[in-house]
PDB file as gemmi writes it, atoms N, CA and C in Angstrom:
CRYST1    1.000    1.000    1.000  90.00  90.00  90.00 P 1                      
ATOM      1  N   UNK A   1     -16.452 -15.525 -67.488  1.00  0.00           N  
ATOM      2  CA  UNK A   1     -16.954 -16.745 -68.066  1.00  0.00           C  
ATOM      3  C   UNK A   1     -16.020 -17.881 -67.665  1.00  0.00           C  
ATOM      4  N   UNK A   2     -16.734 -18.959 -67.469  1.00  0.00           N  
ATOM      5  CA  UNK A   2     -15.905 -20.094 -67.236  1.00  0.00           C  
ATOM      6  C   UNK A   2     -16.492 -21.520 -68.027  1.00  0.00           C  
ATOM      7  N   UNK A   3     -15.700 -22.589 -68.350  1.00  0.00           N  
ATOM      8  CA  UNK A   3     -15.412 -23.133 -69.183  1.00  0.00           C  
ATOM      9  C   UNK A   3     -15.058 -24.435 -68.355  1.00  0.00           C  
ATOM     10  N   UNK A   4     -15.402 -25.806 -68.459  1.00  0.00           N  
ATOM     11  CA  UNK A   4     -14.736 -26.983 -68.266  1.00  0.00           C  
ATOM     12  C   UNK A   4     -13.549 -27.737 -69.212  1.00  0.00           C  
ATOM     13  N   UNK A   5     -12.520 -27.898 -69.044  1.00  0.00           N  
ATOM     14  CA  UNK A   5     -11.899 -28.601 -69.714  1.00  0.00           C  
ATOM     15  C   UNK A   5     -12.046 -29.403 -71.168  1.00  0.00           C  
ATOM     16  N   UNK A   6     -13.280 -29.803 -71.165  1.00  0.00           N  
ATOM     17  CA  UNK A   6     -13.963 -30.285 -72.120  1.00  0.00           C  
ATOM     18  C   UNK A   6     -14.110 -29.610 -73.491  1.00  0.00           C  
ATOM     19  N   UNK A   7     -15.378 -28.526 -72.510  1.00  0.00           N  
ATOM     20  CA  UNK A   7     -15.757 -27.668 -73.336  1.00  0.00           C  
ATOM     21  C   UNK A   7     -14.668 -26.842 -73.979  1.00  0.00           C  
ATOM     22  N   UNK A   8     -13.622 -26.906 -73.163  1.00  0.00           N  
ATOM     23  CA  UNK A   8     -12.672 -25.568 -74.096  1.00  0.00           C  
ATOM     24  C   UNK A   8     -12.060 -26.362 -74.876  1.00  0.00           C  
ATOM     25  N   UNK A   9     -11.713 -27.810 -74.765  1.00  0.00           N  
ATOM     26  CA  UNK A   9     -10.903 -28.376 -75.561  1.00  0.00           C  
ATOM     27  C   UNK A   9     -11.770 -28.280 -77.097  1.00  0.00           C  
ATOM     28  N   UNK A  10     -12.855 -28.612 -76.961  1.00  0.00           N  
ATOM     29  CA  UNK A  10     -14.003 -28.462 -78.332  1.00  0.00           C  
ATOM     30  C   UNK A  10     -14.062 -27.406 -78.595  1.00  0.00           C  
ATOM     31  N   UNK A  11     -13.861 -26.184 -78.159  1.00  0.00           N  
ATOM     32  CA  UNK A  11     -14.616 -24.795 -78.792  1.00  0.00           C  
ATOM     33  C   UNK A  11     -13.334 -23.978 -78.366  1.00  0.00           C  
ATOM     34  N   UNK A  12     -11.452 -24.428 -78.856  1.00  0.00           N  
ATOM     35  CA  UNK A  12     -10.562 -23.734 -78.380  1.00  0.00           C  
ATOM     36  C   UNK A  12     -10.548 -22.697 -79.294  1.00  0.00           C  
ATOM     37  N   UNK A  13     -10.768 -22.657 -80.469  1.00  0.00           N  
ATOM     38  CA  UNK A  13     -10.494 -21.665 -81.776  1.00  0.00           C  
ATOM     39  C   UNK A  13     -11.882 -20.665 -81.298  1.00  0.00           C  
ATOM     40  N   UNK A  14     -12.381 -21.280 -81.098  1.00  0.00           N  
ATOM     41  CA  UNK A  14     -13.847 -20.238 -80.674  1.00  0.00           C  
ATOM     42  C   UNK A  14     -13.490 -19.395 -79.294  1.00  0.00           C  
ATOM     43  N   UNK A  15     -12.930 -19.873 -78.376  1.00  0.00           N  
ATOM     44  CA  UNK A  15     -12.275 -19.466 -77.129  1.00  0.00           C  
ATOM     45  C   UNK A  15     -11.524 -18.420 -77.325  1.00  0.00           C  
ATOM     46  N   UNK A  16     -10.178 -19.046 -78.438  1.00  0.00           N  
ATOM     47  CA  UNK A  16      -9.824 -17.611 -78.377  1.00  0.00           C  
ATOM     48  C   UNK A  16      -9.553 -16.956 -79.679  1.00  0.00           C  
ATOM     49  N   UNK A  17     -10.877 -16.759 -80.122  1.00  0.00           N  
ATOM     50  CA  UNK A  17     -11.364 -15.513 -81.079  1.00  0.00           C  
ATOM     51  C   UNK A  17     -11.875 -14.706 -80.137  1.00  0.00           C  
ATOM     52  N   UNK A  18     -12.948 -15.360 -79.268  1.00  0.00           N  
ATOM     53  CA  UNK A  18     -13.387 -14.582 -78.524  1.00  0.00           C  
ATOM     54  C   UNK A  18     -12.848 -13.686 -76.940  1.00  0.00           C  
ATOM     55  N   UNK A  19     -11.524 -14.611 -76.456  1.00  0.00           N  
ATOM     56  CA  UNK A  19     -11.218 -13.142 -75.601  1.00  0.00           C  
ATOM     57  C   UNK A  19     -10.153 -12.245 -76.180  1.00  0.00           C  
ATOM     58  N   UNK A  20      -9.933 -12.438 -77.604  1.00  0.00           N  
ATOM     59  CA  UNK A  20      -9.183 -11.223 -78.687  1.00  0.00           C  
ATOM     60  C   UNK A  20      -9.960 -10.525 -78.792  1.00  0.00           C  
ATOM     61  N   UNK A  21     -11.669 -10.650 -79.294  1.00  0.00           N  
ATOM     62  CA  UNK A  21     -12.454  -9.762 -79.977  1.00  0.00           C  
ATOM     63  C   UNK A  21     -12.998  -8.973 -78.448  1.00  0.00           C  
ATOM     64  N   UNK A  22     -13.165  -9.636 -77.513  1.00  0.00           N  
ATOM     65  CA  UNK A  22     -13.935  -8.727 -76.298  1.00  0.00           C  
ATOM     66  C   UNK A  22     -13.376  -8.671 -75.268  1.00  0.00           C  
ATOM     67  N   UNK A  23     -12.214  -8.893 -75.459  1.00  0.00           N  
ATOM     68  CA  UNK A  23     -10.567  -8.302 -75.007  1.00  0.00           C  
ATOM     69  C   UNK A  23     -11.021  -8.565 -73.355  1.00  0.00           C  
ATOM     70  N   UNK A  24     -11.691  -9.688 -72.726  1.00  0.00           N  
ATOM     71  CA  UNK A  24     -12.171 -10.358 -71.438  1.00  0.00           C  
ATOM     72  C   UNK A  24     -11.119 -12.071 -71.720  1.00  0.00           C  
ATOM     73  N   UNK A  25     -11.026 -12.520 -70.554  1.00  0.00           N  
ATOM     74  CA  UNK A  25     -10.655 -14.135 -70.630  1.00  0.00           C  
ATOM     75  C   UNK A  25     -11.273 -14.647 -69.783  1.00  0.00           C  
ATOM     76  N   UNK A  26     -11.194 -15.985 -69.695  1.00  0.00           N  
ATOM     77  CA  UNK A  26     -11.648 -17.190 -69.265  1.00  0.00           C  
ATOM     78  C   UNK A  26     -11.024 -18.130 -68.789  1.00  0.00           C  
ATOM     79  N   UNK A  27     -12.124 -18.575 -68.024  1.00  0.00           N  
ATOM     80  CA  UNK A  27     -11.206 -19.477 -66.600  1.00  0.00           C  
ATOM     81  C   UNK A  27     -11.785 -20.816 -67.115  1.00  0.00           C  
ATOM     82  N   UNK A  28     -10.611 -21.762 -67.434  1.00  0.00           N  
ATOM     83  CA  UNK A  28     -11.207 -23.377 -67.476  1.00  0.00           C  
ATOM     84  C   UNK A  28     -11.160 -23.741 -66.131  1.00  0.00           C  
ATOM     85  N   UNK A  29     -11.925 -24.358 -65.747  1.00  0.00           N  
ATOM     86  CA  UNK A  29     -11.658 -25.039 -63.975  1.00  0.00           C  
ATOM     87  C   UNK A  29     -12.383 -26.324 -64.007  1.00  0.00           C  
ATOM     88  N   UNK A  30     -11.244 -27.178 -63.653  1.00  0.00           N  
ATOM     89  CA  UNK A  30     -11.334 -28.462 -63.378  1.00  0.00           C  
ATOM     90  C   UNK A  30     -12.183 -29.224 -62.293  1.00  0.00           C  
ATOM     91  N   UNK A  31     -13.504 -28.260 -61.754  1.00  0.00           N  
ATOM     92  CA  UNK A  31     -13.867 -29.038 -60.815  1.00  0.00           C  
ATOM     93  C   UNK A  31     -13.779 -28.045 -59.729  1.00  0.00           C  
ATOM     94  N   UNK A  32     -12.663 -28.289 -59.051  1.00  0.00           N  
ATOM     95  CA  UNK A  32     -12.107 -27.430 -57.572  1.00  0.00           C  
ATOM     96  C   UNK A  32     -11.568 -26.565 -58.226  1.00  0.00           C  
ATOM     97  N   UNK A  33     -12.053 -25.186 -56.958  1.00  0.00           N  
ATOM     98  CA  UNK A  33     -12.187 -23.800 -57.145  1.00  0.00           C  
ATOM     99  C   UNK A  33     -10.539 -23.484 -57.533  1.00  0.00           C  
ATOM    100  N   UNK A  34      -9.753 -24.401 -56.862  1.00  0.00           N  
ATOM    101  CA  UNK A  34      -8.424 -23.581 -57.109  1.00  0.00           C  
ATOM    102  C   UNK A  34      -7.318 -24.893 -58.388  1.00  0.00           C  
ATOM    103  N   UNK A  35      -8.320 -25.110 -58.988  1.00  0.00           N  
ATOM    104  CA  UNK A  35      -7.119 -26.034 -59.941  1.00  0.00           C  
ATOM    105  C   UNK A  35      -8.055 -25.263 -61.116  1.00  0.00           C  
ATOM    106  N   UNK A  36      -7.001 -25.041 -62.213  1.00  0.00           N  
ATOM    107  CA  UNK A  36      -7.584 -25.007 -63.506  1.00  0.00           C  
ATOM    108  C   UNK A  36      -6.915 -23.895 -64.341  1.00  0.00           C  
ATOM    109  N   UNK A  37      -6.863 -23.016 -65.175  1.00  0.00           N  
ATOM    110  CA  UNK A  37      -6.363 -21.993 -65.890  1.00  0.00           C  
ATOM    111  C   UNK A  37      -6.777 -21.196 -66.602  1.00  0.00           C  
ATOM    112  N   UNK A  38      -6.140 -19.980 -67.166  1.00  0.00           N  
ATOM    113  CA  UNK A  38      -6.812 -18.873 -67.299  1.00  0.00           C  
ATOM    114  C   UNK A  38      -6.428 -18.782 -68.524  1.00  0.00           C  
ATOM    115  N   UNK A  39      -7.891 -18.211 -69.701  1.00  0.00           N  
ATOM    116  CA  UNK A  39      -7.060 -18.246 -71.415  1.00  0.00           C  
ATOM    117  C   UNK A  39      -7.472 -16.457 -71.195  1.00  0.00           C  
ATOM    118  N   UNK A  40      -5.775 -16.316 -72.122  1.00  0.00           N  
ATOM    119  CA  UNK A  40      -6.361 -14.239 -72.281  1.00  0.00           C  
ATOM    120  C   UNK A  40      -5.510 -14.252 -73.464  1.00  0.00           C  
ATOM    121  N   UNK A  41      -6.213 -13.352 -74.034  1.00  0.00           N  
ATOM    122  CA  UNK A  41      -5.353 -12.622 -75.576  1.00  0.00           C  
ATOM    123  C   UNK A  41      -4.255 -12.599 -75.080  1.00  0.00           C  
ATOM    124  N   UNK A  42      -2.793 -12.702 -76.393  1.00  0.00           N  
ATOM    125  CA  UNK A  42      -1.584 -12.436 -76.089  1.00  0.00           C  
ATOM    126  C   UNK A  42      -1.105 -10.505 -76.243  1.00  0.00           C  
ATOM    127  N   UNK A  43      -2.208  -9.982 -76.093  1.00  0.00           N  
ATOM    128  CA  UNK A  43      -1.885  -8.732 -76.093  1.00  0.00           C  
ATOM    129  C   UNK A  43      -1.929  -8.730 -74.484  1.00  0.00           C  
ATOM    130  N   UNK A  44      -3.492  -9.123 -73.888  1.00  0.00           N  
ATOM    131  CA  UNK A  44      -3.335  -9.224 -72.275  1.00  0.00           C  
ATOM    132  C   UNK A  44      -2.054  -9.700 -71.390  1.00  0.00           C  
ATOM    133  N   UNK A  45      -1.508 -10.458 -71.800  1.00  0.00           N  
ATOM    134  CA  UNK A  45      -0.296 -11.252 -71.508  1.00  0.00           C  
ATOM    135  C   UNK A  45       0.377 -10.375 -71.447  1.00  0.00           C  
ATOM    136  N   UNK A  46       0.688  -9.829 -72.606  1.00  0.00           N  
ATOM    137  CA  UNK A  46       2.119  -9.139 -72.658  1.00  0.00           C  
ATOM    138  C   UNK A  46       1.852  -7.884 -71.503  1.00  0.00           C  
ATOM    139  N   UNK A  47       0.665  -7.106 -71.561  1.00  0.00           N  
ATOM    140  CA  UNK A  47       0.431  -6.286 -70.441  1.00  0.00           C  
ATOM    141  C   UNK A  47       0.563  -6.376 -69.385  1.00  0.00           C  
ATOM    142  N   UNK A  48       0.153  -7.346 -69.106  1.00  0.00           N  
ATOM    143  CA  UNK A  48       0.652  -8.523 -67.738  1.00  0.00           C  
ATOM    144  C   UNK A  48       1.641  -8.686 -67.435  1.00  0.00           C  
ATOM    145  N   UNK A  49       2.749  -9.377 -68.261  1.00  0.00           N  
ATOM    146  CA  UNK A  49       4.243  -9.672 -67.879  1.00  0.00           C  
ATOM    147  C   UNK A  49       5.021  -8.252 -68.117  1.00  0.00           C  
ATOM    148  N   UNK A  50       4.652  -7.232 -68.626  1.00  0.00           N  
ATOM    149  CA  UNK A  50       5.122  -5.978 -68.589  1.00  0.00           C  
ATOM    150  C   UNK A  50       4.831  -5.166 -67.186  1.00  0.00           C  
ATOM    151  N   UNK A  51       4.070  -5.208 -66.441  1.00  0.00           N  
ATOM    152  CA  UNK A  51       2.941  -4.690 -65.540  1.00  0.00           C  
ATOM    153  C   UNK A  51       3.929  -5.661 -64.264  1.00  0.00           C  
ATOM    154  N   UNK A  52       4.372  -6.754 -64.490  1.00  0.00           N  
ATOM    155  CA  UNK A  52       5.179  -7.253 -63.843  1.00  0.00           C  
ATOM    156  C   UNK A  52       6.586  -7.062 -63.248  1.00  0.00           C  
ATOM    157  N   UNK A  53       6.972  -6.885 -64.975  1.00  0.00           N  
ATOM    158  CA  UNK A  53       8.423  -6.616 -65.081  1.00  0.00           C  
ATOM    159  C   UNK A  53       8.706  -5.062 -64.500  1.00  0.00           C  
ATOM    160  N   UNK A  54       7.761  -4.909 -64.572  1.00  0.00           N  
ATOM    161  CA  UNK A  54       7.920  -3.105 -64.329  1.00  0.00           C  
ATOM    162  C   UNK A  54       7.831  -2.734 -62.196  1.00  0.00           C  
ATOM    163  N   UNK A  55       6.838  -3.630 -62.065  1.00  0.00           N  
ATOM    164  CA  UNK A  55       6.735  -3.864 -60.502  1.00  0.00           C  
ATOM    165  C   UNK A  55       8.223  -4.380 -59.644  1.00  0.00           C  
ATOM    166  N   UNK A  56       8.474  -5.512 -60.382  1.00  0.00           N  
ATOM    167  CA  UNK A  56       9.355  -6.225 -59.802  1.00  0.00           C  
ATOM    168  C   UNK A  56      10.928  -5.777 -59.922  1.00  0.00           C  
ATOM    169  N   UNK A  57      11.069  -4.916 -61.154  1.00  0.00           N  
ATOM    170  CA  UNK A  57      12.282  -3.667 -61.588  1.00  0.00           C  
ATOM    171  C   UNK A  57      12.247  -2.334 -60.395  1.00  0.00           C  
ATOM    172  N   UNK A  58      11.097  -2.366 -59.774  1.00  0.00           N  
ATOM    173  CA  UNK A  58      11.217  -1.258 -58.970  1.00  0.00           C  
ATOM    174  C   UNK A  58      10.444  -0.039 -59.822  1.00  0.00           C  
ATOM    175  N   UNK A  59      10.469  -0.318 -60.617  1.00  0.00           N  
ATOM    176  CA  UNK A  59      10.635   1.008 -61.887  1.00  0.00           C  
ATOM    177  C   UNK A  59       8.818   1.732 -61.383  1.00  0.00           C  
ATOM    178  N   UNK A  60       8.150   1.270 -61.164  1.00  0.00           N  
ATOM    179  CA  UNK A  60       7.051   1.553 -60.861  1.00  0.00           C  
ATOM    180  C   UNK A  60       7.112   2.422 -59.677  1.00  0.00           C  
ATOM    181  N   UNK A  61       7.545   2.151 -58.454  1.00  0.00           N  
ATOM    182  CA  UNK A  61       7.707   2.713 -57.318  1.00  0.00           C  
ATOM    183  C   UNK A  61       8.306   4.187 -57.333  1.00  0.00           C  
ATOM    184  N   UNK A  62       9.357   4.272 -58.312  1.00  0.00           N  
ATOM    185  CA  UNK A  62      10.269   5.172 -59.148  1.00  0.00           C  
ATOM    186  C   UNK A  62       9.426   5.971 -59.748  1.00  0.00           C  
ATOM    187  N   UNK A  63       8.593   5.749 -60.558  1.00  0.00           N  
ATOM    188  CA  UNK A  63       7.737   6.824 -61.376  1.00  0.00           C  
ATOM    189  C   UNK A  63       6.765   7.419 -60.565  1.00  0.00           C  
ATOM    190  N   UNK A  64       6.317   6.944 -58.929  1.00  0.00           N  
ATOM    191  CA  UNK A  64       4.820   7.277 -58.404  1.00  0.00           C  
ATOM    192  C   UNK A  64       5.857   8.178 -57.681  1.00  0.00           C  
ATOM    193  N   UNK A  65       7.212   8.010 -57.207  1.00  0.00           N  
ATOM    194  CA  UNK A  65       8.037   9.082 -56.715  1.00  0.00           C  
ATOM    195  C   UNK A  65       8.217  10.596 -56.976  1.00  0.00           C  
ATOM    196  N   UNK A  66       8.828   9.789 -58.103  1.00  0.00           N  
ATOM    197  CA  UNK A  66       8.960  10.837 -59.065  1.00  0.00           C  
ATOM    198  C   UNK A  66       7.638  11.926 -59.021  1.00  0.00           C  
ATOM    199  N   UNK A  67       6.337  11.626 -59.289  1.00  0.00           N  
ATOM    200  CA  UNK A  67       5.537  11.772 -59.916  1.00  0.00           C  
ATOM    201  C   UNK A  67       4.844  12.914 -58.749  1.00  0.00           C  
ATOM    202  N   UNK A  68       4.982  12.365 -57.508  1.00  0.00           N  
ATOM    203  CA  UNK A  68       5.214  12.855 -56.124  1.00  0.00           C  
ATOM    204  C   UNK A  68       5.514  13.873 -55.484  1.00  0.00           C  
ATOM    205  N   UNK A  69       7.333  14.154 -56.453  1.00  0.00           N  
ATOM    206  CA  UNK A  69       8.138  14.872 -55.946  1.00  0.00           C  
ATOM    207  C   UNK A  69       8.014  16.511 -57.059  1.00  0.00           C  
ATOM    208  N   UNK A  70       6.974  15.775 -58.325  1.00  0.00           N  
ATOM    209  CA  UNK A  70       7.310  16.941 -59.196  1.00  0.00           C  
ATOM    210  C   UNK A  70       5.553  17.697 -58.680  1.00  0.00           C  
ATOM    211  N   UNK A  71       4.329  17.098 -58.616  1.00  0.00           N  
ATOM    212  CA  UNK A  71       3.678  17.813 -57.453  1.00  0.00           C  
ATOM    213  C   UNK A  71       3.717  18.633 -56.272  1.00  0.00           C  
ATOM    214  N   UNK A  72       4.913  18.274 -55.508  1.00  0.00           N  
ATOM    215  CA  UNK A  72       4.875  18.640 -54.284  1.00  0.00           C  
ATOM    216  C   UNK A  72       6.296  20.329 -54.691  1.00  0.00           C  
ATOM    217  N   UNK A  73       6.852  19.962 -56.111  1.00  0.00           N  
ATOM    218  CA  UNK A  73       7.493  21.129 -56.841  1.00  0.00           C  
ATOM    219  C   UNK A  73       6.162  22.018 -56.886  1.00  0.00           C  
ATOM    220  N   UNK A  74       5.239  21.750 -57.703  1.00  0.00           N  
ATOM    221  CA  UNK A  74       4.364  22.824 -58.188  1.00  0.00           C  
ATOM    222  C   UNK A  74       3.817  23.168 -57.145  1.00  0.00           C  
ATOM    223  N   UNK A  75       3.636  22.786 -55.911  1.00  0.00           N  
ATOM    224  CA  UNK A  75       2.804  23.397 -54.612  1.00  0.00           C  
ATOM    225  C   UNK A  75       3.377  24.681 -54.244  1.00  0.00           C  
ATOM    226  N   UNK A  76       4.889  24.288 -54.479  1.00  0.00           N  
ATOM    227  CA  UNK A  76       5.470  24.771 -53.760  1.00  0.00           C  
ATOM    228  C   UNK A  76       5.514  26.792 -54.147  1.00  0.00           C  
ATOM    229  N   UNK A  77       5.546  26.566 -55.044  1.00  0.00           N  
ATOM    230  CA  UNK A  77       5.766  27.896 -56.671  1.00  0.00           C  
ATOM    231  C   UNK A  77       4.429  28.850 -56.088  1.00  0.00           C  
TER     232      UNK A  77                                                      
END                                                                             
C-alpha cells in the first residue's frame, strides 16, 4: 500500500494501527518513485536492525558455517 504525504499526515494514527495489526507497511511517496518513506511496526524495525546487526557482525555467515560443517559431520557417520 502506498500513501501520499497528505494522506498519511491525516490518517497517521490510522496508519499505524494498521501496519501493527497486519504486521505489512507502507510506503508514503512524494511523487517520484525514489523520494519518500517507509512506515513499519516497531517490532518490524527492530527485526530489521537486528537482521542487520547480525549481517554486518559477521555473525550470520558464522552460523550458515557452522551449520554446514555440523551436516557435512552427520554425512560423514
Amino acid at each position: 500500500m502506498s500513501v501520499n504525504p497528505t494522506n498519511a499526515k491525516q490518517n497517521l494514527y490510522q496508519l499505524i494501527k494498521q501496519v501493527n495489526e497486519d504486521d505489512t507497511s507502507i510506503e508514503i511517496t512524494a511523487g517520484k518513485s525514489d523520494v519518500g518513506a517507509v512506515l513499519v511496526s516497531k517490532r518490524e524495525w527492530d527485526a530489521i536492525q537486528e537482521t542487520l546487526y547480525l549481517h554486518n557482525a559477521g555473525v550470520l555467515e558464522r552460523i550458515k558455517r557452522f551449520e554446514t560443517e555440523e551436516t557435512e559431520d552427520l554425512s560423514d557417520e
